[in-house]
Each structure stands twice: as structure tokens, then as C-alpha cells.
C-alpha positions in Angstrom: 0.0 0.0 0.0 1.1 3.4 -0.1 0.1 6.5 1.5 0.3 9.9 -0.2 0.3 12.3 2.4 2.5 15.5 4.0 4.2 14.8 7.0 2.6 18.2 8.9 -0.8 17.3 8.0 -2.9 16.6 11.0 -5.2 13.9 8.7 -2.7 12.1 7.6 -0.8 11.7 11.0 -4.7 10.5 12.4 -3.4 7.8 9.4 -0.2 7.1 10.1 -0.8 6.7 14.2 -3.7 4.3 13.5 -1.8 2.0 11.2 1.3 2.0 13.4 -1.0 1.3 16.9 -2.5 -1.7 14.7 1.2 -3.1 13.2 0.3 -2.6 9.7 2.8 0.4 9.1 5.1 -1.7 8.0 2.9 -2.7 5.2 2.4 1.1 4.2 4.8 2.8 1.8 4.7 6.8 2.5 4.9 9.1 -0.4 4.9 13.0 1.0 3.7 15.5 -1.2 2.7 19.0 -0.7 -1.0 20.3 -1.2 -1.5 23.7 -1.3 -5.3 25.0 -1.9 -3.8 27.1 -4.1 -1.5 24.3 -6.3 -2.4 21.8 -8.6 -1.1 18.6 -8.2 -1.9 16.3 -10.9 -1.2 13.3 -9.1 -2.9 13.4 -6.1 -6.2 15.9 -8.3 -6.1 12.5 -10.1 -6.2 10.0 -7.1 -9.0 12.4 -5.3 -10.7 14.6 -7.4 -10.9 17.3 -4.4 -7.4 17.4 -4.4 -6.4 16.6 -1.0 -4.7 14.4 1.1 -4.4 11.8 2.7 -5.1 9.2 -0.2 -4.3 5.4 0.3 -3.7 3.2 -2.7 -4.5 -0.2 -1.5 -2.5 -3.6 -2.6 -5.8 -3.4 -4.9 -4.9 -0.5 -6.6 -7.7 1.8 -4.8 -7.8 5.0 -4.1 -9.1 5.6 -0.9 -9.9 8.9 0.9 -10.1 11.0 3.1 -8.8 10.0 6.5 -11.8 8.6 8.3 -12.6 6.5 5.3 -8.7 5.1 5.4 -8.7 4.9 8.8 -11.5 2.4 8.5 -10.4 0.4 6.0 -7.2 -0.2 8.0 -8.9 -0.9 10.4 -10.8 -4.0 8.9 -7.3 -5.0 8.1 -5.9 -6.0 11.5 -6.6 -9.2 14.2 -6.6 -6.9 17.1 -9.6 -5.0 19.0 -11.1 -2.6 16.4 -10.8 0.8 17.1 -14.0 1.6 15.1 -16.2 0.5 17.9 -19.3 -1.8 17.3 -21.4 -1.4 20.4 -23.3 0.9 18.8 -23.9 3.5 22.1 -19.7 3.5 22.2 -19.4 3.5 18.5 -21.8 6.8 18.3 -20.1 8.5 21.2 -16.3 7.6 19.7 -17.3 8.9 16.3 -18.8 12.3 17.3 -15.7 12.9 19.1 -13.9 12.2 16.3 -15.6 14.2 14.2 -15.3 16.6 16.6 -11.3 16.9 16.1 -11.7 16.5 12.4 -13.5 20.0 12.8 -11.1 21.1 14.6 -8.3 20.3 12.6 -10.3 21.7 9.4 -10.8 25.1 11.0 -7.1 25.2 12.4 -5.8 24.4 8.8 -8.0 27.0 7.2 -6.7 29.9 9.6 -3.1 28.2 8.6 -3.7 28.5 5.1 -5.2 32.4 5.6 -1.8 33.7 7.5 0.5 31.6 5.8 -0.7 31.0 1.9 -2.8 34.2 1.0 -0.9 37.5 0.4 -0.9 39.9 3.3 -3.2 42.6 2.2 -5.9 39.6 1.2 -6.4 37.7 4.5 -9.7 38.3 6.4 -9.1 38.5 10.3 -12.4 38.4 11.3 -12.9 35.1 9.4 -9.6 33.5 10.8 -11.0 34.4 14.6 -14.7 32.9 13.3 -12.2 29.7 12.7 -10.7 30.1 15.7 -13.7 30.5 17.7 -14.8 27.0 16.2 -11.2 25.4 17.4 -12.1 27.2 21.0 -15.5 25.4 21.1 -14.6 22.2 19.9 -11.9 22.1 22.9 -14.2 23.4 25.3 -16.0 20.4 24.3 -13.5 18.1 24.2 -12.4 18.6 28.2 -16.5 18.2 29.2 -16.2 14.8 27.1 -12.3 14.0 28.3 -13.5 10.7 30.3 -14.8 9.2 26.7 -11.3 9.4 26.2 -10.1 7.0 28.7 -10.5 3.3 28.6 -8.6 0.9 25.1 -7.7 2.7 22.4 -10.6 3.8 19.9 -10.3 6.3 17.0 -11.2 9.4 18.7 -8.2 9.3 20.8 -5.9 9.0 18.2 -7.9 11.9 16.3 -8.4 14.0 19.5 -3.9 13.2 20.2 -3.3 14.6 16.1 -5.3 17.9 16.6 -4.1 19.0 19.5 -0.6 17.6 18.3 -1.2 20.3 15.8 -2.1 23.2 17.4 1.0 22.6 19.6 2.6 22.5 16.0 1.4 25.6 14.2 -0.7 27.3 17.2 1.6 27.6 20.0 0.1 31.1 20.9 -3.2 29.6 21.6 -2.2 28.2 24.7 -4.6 25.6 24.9 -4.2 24.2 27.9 -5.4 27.0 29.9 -8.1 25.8 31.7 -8.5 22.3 30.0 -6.5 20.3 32.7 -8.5 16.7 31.6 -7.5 17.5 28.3 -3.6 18.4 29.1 -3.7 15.4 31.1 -4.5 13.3 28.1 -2.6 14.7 26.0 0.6 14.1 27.8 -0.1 10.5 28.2 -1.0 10.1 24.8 1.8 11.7 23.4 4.3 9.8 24.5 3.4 6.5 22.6 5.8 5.3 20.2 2.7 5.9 17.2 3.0 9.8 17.8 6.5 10.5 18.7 7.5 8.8 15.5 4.6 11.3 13.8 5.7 14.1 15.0 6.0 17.0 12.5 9.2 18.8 12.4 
């Protein structure tokens, strides 16, 4: 298989944790490419017509994407305990959550892309902060929630670990922690594994 992705991305670290926490990273051949909104990329436009990444091409020769829908496949792919829950009132719960950082991650991105891609005298402040407000929300959120993060690994975890992995990254200024102790808490537990220090963006 291999795994077109960028090392920074948030969504494809999600990826690359999961398929290291199961043993099938191994298996996975990374390809890093950059994706810019504002570049065309003919090979990944081609893989994924929305242009983005993560894609996995699969021993079958499928394209599969975006991260939740590789994360699930991979999933399926392993003997352990799935980290896609079944029991459906767990499986609901674990999925919201991580959707929840999947939002998160997408606003944090956007306000990336804002400051860092568009020229100066283009970027929309007010905009960035309505992102921001979402990435606020979502945290808020995420501490009232923290004990669903306890317990075997499940996929919100690992999607929970990569976004705030990545506000530490590119939002150092937000200061997260402030007032989110459960989540702080979690976070330095789940950041020592061997799945995210090896992810770890430079």
C-alpha cells in the first residue's frame, strides 16, 4: 500500500498513528507531497478529485480517501480489537468525538492557510477568529467529554492526540491548555506513545 500524504498534516498523522497502533505500518509505503489550496497537483487531483490528502492506494490499486474512510479500512485489516467501535452507544459516542477533532483540525488548517498562503493585504481577520472560535468550542467540548477518552484505544483518541498535536505545531500562541487540565492530562499520556513520537511533525 502506499500512503500519499505530508508529514505536517494533521489527517494524515490520524493515518499514520492508526496503522502503526495496529502493526500494519510496516505494510504502508509513505509518499509525502505538498498540497496547497492554491497548487495543482496532478497526481494526487487524479487519485482524489478534491485534491487533497491523505489518499491510500491499497495492494488493490484503490484510491481511498479522506482519513476517516482510510482509517477504517485499516482498520478492517488487522486481528486486534477494532478501534472503530461496534457497540453501537460507544461506537456513536467515539465517532462524534472524532468528528469533533476532524473539525477542529479543518478550521485550524483553514486559519493556517489564511496567515500563511494568501498575500498579506488579502487575508480576512475576522474570518480567521470565526475559525478560531470554532477550534475554542470544539476544545471546550472536548475537556467536558475527556472521560470518553479514557478506557482501550478507539479512533477518537488518536484523532483527538493529532489535533491537538497540531495546534502545539502551528498554534503555539493559543495556549490551549489554559483551563482544560483533563484534556492536558490526556494529551501528555497520549503523546508519549511510540505511534505519535515517531509522527511528530518537524
Amino acid at each position: 500500500m502506499q500512503l500519499i500524504h505530508a508529514p505536517a498534516s494533521p489527517f494524515a498523522r490520524k493515518v499514520r498513528v492508526l496503522a502503526s497502533e495496529t502493526g500494519l505500518l510496516p505494510r504502508i509505503e509513505l509518499v509525502d507531497t505538498a498540497v496547497l489550496p492554491v497548487t495543482l497537483n496532478e497526481r494526487v487531483n487524479a487519485l482524489n478529485p478534491l485534491g487533497k490528502i491523505p489518499v491510500l492506494l491499497t495492494d488493490d490499486g484503490e484510491a481511498l480517501f479522506d482519513s476517516r474512510v482510510i482509517c477504517e479500512y485499516l482498520d478492517s485489516l488487522h486481528d486486534q480489537p477494532r478501534l472503530f467501535p461496534i457497540e453501537p452507544t460507544m461506537r456513536w459516542r467515539t465517532l462524534r468525538l472524532a468528528a469533533l477533532a476532524d473539525g477542529l483540525m479543518e478550521a485550524a488548517l483553514l486559519v493556517r492557510y489564511e496567515r500563511a498562503v494568501r498575500p498579506v493585504e488579502l487575508q480576512w481577520n475576522e474570518w480567521a477568529e470565526g475559525q478560531l472560535g470554532k477550534v475554542r468550542r470544539a476544545l471546550l467540548a472536548l475537556e467536558a467529554h475527556v472521560e470518553e477518552l479514557q478506557g482501550p484505544l478507539h479512533i477518537a483518541q488518536i484523532a483527538v492526540a493529532c489535533a491537538l498535536g497540531y495546534l502545539d505545531f502551528r498554534f503555539a500562541e493559543l495556549d490551549w491548555r489554559k483551563g482544560l487540565p483533563g484534556l492536558a492530562s490526556f494529551q501528555a499520556s497520549f503523546a508519549a506513545r511510540a505511534s505519535m513520537v515517531e509522527s511528530t511533525p518537524a
